[in-house]
ZAMARGU-4260 file (C-alpha; in steps of 0.2 Angstrom, whole numbers, plus 5000, padded with zeros to 4 digits):
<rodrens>
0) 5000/5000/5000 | 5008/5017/4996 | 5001/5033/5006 | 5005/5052/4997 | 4996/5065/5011
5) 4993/5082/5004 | 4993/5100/5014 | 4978/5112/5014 | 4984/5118/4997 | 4986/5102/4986
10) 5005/5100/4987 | 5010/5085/4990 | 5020/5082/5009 | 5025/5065/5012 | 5024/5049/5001
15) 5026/5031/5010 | 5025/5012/5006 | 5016/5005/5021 | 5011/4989/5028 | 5029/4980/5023
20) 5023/4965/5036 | 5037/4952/5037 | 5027/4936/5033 | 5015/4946/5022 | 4998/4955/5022
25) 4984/4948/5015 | 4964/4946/5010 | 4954/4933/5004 | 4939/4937/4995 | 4925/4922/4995
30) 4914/4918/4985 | 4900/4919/5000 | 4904/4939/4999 | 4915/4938/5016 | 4933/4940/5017
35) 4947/4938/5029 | 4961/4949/5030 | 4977/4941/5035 | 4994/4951/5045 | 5008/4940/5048
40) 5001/4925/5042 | 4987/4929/5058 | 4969/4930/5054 | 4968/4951/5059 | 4950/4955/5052
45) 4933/4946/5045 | 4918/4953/5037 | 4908/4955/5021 | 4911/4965/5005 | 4900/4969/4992
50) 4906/4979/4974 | 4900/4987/4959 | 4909/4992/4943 | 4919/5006/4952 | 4918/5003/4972
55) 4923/4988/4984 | 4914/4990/5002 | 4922/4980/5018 | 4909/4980/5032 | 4920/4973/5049
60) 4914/4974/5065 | 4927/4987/5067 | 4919/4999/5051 | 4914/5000/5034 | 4927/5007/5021
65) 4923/5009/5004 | 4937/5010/4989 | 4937/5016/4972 | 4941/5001/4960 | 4955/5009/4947
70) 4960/4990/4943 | 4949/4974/4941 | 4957/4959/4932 | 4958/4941/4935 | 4975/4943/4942
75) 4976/4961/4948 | 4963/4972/4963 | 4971/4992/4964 | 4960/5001/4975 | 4960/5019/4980
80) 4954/5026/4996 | 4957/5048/4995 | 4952/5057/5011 | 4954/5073/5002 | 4938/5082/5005
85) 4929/5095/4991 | 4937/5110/4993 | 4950/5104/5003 | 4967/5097/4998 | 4973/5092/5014
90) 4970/5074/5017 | 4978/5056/5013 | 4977/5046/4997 | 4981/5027/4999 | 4984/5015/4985
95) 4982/4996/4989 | 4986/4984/4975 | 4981/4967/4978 | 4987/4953/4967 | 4979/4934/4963
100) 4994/4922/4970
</rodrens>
């Protein structure tokens, strides 16, 4: 997952690769429409998800986040999550790219 915050003003502060877990960070999406989400080869999160052609929504007990989808093949999942409010540049941008091992 890559992070790039922005200021008030648009610029860009800070950019940063996140969530480099040592024995890998995973989710499985299942056909039942639930998934597991995996941190250090320990189960970490389980809920359901539901998706259209643009968005991907994980409901936990812990939230609901919803993603837009940029990428969506058989092998390949890019999802963008922008805090950035209208009128407003300050905020996070976070990329997760997910891929079919």
């Amino acid at each position: 997952m890559q992070t790039t915050t922005y200021d008030a003003s648009g610029v860009v502060t800070s950019k940063s690769d996140v969530l480099n877990v040592p024995d890998g960070y995973y989710t499985i999406f299942k056909a039942d429409k639930t998934f597991e989400r995996y941190q250090d080869s320990k189960l970490a999160l389980t809920g359901t998800y539901s998706y259209t052609n643009t968005t991907l929504t994980n409901t936990s007990s812990q939230n609901q986040a919803t993603q837009q989808i940029t990428t969506f093949t058989d092998t390949n999942l890019v999802l963008v999550n922008d805090s950035r409010r209208e009128g407003r540049g300050t905020g996070t941008v976070e990329v997760l790219t997910l891929r079919k091992h």
